[in-house]
FIVO-577660 format. One record per residue (C-alpha): residue in one letter; x negated, z negated, y negated. Coordinates in steps of 0.25 Angstrom, whole numbers, plus 5000, padded with zeros to 4 digits. Layout:
+------+------+------+------+
| type |   xx |   zz |   yy |
+------+------+------+------+
|    a |    X |    Z |    Y |
...
+------+------+------+------+
END
This chain:
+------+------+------+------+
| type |   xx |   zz |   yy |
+------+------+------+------+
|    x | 4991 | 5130 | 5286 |
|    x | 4985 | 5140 | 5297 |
|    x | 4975 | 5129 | 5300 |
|    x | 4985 | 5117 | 5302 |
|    x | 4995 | 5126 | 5308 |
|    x | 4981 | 5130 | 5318 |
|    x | 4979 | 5114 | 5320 |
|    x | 4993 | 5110 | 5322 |
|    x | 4994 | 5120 | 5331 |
|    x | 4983 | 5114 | 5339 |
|    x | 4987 | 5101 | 5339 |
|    x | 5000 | 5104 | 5342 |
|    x | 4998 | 5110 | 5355 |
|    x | 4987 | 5098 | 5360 |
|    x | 4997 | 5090 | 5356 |
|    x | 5009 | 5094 | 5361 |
|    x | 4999 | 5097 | 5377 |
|    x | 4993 | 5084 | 5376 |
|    x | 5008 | 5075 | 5373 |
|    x | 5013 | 5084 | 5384 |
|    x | 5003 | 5078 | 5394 |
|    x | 5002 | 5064 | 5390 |
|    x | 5017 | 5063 | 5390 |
|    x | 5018 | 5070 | 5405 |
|    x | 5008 | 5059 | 5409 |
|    x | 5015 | 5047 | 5402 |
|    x | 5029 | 5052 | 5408 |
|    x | 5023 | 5054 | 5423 |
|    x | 5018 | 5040 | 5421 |
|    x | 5033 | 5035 | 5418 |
|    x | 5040 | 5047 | 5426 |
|    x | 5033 | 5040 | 5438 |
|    x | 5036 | 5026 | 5435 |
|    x | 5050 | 5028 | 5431 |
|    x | 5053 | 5035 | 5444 |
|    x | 5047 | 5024 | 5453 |
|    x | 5056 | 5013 | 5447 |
|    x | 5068 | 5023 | 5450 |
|    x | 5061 | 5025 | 5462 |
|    x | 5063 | 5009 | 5465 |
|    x | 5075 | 5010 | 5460 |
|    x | 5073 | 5002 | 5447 |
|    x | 5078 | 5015 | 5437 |
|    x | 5088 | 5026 | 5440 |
|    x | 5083 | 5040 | 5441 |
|    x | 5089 | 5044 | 5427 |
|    x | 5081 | 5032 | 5421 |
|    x | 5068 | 5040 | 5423 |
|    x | 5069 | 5054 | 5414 |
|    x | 5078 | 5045 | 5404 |
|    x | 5067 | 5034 | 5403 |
|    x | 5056 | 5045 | 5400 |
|    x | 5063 | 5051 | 5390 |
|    x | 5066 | 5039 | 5381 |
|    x | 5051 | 5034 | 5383 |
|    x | 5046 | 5046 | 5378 |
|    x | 5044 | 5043 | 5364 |
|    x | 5037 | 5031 | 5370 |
|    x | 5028 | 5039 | 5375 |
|    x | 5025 | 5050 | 5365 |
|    x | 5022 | 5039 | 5353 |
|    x | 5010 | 5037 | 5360 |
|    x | 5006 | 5051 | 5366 |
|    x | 5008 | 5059 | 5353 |
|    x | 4996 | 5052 | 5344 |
|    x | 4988 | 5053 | 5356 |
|    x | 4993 | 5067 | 5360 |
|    x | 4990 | 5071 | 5345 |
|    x | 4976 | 5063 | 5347 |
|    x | 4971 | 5070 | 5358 |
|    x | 4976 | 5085 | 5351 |
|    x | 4968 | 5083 | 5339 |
|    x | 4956 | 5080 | 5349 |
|    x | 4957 | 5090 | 5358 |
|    x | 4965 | 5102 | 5347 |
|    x | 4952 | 5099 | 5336 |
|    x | 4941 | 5098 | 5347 |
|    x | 4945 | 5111 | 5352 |
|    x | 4944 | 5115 | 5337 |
|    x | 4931 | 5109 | 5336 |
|    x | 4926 | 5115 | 5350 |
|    x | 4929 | 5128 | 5347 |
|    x | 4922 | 5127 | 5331 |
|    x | 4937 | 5129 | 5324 |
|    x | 4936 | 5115 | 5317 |
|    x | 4922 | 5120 | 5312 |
|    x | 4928 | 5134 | 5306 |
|    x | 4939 | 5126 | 5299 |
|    x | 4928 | 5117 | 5295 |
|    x | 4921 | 5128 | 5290 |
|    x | 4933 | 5135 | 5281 |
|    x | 4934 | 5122 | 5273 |
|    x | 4943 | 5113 | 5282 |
|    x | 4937 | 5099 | 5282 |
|    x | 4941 | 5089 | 5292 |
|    x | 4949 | 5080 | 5282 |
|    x | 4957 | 5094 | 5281 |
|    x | 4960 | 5096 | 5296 |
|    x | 4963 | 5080 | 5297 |
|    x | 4974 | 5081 | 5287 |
|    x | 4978 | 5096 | 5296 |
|    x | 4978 | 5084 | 5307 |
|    x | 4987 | 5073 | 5300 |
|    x | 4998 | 5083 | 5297 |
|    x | 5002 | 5084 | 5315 |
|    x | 4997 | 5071 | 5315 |
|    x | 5008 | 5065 | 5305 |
|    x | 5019 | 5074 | 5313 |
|    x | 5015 | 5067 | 5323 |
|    x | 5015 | 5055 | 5317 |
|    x | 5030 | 5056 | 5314 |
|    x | 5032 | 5060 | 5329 |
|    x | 5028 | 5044 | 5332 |
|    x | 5034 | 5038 | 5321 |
|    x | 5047 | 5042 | 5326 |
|    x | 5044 | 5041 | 5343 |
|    x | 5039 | 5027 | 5340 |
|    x | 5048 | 5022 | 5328 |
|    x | 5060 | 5027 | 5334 |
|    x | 5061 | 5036 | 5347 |
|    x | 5053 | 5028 | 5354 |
|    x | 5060 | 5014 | 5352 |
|    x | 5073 | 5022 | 5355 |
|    x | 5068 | 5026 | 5368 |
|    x | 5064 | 5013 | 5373 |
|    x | 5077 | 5009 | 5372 |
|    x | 5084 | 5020 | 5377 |
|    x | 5074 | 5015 | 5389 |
|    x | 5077 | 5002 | 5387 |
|    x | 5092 | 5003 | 5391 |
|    x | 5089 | 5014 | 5401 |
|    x | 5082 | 5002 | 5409 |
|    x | 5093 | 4993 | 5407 |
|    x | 5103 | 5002 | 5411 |
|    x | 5093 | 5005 | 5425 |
|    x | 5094 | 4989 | 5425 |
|    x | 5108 | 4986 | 5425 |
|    x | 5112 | 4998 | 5437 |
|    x | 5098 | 5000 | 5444 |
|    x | 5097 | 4990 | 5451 |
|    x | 5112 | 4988 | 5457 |
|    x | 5113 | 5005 | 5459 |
|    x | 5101 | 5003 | 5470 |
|    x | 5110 | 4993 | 5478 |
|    x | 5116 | 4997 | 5490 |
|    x | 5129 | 4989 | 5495 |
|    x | 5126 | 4983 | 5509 |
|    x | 5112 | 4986 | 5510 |
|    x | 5100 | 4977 | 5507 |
|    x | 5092 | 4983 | 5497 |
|    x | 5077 | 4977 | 5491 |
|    x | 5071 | 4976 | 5478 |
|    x | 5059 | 4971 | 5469 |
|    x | 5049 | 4976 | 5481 |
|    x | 5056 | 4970 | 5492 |
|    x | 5059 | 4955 | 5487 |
|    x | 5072 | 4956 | 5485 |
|    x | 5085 | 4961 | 5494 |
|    x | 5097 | 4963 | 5490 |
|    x | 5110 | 4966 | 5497 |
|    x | 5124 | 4968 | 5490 |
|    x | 5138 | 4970 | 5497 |
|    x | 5144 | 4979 | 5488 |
|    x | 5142 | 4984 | 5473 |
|    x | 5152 | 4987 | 5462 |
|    x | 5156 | 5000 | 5461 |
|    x | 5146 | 5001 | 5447 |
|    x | 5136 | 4993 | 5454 |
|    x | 5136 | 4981 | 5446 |
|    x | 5140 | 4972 | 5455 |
|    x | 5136 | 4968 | 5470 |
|    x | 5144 | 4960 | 5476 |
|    x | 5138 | 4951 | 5490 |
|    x | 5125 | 4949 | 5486 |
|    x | 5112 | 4945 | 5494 |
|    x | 5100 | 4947 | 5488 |
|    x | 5086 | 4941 | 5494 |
|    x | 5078 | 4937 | 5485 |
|    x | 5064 | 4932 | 5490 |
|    x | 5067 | 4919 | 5498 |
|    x | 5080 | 4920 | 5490 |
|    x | 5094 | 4922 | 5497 |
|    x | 5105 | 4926 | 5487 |
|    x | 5119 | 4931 | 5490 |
|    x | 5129 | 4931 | 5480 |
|    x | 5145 | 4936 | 5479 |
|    x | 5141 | 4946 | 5469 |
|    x | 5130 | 4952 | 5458 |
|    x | 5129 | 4958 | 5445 |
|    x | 5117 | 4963 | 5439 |
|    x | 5113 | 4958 | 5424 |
|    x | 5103 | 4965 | 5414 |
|    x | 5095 | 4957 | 5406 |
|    x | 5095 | 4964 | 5392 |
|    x | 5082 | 4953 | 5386 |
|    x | 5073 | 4957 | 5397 |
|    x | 5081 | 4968 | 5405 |
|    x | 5080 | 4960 | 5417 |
|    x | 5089 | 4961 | 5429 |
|    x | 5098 | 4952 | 5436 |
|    x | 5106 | 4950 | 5447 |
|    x | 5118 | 4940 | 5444 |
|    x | 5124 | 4935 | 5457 |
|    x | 5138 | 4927 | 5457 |
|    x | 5142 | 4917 | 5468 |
|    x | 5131 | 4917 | 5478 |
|    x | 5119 | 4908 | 5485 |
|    x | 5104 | 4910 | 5485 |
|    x | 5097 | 4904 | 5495 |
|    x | 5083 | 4900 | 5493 |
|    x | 5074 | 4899 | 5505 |
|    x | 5059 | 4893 | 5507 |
|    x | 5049 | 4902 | 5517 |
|    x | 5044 | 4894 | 5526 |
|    x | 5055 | 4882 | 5525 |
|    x | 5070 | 4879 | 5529 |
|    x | 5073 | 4876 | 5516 |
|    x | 5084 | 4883 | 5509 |
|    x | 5089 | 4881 | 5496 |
|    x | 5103 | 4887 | 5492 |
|    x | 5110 | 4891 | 5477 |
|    x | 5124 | 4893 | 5475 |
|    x | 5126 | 4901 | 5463 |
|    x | 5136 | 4907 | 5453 |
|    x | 5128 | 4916 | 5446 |
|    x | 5114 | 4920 | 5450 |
|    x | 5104 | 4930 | 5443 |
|    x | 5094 | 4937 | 5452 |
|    x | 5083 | 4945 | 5443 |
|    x | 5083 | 4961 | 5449 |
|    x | 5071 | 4965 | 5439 |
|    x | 5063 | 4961 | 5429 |
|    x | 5060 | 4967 | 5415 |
|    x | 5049 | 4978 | 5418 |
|    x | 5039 | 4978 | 5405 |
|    x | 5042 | 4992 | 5402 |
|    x | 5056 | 4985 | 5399 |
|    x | 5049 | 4975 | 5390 |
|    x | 5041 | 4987 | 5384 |
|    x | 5053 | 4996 | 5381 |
|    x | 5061 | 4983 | 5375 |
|    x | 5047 | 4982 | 5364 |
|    x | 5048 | 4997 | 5363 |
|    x | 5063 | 4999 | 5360 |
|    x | 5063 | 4992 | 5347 |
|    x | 5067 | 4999 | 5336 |
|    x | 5058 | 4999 | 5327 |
|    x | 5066 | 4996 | 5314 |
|    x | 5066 | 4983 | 5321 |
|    x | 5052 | 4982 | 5322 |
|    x | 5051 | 4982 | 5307 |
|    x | 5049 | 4970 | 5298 |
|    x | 5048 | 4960 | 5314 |
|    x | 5041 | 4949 | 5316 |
|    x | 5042 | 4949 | 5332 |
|    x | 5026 | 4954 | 5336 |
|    x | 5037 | 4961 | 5346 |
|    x | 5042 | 4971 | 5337 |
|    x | 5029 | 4970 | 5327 |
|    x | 5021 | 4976 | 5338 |
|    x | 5030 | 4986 | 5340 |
|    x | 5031 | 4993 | 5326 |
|    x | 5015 | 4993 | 5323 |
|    x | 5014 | 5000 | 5336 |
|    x | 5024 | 5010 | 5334 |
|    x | 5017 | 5011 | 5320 |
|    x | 5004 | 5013 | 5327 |
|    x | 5010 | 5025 | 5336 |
|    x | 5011 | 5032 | 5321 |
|    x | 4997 | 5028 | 5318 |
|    x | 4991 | 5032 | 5330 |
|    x | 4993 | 5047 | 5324 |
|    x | 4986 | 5048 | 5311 |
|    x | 4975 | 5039 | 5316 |
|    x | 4973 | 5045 | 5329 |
|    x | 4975 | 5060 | 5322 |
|    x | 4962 | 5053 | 5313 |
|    x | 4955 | 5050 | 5327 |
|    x | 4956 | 5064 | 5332 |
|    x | 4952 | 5073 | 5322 |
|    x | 4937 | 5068 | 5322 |
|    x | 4935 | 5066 | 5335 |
|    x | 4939 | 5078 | 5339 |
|    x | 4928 | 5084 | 5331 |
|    x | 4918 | 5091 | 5343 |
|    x | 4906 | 5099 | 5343 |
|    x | 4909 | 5113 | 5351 |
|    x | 4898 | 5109 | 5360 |
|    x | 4905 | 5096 | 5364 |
|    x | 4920 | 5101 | 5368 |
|    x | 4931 | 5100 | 5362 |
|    x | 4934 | 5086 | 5372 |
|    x | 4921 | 5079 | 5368 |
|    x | 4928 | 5068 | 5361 |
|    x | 4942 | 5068 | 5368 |
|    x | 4936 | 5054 | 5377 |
|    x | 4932 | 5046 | 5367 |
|    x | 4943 | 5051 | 5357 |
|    x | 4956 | 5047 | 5367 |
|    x | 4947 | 5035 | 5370 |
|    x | 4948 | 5031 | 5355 |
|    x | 4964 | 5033 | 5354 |
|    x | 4966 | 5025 | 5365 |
|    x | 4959 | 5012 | 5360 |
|    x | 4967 | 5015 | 5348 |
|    x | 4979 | 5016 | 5356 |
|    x | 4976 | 5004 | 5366 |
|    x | 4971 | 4995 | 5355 |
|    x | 4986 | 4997 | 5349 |
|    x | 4993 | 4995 | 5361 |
|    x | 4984 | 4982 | 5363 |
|    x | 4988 | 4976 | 5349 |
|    x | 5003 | 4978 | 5350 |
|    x | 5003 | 4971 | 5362 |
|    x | 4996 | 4959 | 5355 |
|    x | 5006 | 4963 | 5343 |
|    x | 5017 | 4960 | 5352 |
|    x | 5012 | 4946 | 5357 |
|    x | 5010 | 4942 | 5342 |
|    x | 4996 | 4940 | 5344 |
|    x | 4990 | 4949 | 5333 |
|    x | 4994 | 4956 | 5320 |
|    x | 4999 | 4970 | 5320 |
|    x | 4991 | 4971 | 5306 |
|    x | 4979 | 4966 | 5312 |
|    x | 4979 | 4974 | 5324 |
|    x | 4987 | 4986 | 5326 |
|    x | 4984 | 4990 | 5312 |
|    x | 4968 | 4988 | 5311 |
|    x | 4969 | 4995 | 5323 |
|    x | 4972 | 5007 | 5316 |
|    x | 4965 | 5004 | 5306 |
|    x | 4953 | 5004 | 5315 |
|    x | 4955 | 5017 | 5320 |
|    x | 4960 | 5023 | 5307 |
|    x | 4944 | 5018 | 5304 |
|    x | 4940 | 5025 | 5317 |
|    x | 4946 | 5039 | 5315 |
|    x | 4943 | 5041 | 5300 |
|    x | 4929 | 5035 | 5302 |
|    x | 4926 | 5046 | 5314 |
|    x | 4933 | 5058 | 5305 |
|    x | 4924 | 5053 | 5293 |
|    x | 4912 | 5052 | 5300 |
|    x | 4907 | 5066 | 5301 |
|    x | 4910 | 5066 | 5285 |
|    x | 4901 | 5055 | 5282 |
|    x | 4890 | 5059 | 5291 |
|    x | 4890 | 5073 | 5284 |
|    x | 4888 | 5063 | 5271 |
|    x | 4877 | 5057 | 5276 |
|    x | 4870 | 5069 | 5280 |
|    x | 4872 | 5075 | 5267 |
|    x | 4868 | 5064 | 5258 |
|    x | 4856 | 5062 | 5266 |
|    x | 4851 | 5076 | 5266 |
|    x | 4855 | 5077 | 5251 |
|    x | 4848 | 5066 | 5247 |
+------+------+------+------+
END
């Protein structure tokens, strides 16, 4: 017990450092992009810390097995740097000992992702997912201004209302110039789409007036009702929409949608064990090479692990392939990978002995 509480506590603290940093990192990256949409004024301030705080399951579902990677490679290497692994070696604990030491973290941890990516995870997404149709149905009409000619998308589009309601849901004398598009109308609302989270701009009794450069030629619409796109769904909405399912739906589907989307929060699980399996044998170094001699290599392994994962459930989701033969034989292959490079120093101390006893 004094052993595992020694490795534990080794892990534990280069676990605990290394998620740290990866998370600061991942949230600066959204931090930043978050605050320039507010700063274009396509969110509200609060959105920003809200938004982060629901994603972050999102984020940790992938940074703990690699956190808990890259703390085996660095915790044991120092361990095998500083000849420690080669005294507990040498008071009778083999590797298959320290391996299972290994698994007991490991399957703590694996109970971490099972819950963020069967459950908190989904729940965030779509506590995020009416966060941005919420930002969607008052943005947009909080930025106007009544009497002032105000432009959006970059520029391409101006709009200019008279007055607003008093809970800015309805302009009333609109011009809005669109392009080589002239629209004026008596009076807008604004409409969220709830299949594609678009939004649109309904204007009653008005004109549009298209004109031709170049040309004298002017064509004229009366209209009754009118919708005017205001934005488009971004793809991280499309993302969050896959990502908000729950996953009791996922189960028993035949929609490659949802397919995809319970073997790879399965595959988050997996990642743990098997990637526990990868790092204990490769951080094995000689003292004279540093504890970091196989830290490249080893992170370059997870990731094509990783990546290949990621590149299957996208063709999961088209219905091009079979989870069963592609997600799972990639496991299966790096299963293969991980037990062949622990087992390889065993069976070459085989060898050596046979052939010396023969």
């Amino acid at each position: 017990m004094i052993i595992l509480r020694y490795l534990v506590r080794e892990l534990s603290g280069t676990f605990f450092a290394v998620t740290t940093v990866l998370l600061m990192i991942i949230l600066s990256g959204r931090l930043i992009k978050t605050m320039a949409a507010a700063a274009a004024g396509e969110v509200s301030v609060e959105f920003i810390l809200l938004a982060l705080l629901y994603r972050l399951p999102y984020f940790l579902d992938i940074i703990i097995p690699l956190a808990l990677y890259m703390s085996i490679l660095i915790g044991y290497g120092r361990m095998y740097a500083e000849s420690e692994m080669t005294v507990l070696t040498a008071t009778g604990f083999s590797d298959r000992k320290l391996l299972a030491y290994s698994m007991i973290p490991a399957l703590f941890m694996m109970l971490m992702v099972a819950l963020s990516s069967m459950y908190l995870s989904p729940l965030g997404a779509q506590k995020t997912e009416d966060l941005y149709v919420e930002e969607a149905k008052r943005t947009e009409f909080e930025l106007l201004a009544p009497g002032r000619f105000q432009s959006a998308l970059k520029g391409s589009r101006v709009t200019y209302t008279e007055s607003l309601s008093s809970d800015k849901q309805q302009m009333n004398h609109v011009f809005i110039a669109d392009g080589d598009s002239l629209i004026v109308a008596e009076r807008g609302t604004q409409y969220v789409s709830p299949e594609t989270g678009s939004r649109f701009l309904e204007l009653h009794e008005g004109r549009r007036y298209d004109l031709t450069p170049g040309s004298a030629e002017l064509q004229v619409l009366d209209f009754e009702r009118y919708g005017v796109r205001m934005s488009q769904e971004q793809a991280e909405r499309r993302q969050l929409r896959k990502e908000a399912l729950a996953t009791l739906d996922l189960i028993g589907s035949d929609n490659p949608l949802y397919v995809a989307q319970l073997h790879w929060r399965i595959s988050l699980i997996l990642l743990v064990p098997i990637g526990t399996l990868m790092a204990f044998p490769l951080s094995r170094v000689n003292p004279r090479q540093g504890r970091f001699t196989r830290m490249f290599p080893a992170l370059m392994l997870f990731m094509v692990y990783v990546s290949m994962l990621a590149g299957l459930v996208g063709l999961v989701e088209k219905g091009r392939v079979s989870p069963y033969l592609s997600l799972w034989l990639v496991h299966l292959l790096f299963l293969l990978i991980a037990l062949t490079i622990f087992l390889w120093p065993s069976y070459k101390r085989w060898r050596y002995v046979r052939r010396i006893s023969a």
